[in-house]
N, C-alpha and C positions, 0 to 999 in steps of 0.2 A: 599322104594324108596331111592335111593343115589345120590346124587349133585355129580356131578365128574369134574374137569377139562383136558381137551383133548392136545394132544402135541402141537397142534397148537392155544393153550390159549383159546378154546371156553369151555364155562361152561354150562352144562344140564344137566337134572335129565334121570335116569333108574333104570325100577323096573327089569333089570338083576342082578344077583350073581357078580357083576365085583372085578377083583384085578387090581392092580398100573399094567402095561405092556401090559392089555388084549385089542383086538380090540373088540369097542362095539359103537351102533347107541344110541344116546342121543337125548331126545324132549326140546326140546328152541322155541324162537320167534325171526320172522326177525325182522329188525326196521319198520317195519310196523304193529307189533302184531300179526302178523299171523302165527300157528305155522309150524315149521316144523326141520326134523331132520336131524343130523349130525353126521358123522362115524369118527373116530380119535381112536389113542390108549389112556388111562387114563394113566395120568400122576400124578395124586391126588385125593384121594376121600374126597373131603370137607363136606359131612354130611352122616349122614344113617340114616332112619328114617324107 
């Protein structure tokens, strides 16, 4: 799984293969703890695990 950050500064994990450029759907929590996901290009991948 990869933490990534998206062009428009949202941060989510994906268990896709992604590189810095690729269009990919990230799982986060709204401000209510509820989850749900968000599509952005990766702009950083801040972990891999």
């Amino acid at each position: 799984m990869k933490t990534v950050l998206l062009n428009d500064q949202t941060v989510g994990t994906t268990e896709q293969d992604v590189e810095i450029g690729d269009k990919v759907v990230v799982d986060l929590h709204d401000e209510n703890g509820m989850p749900i996901q968000v599509e952005g290009i990766v702009e950083e991948i801040l972990t891999e695990g």
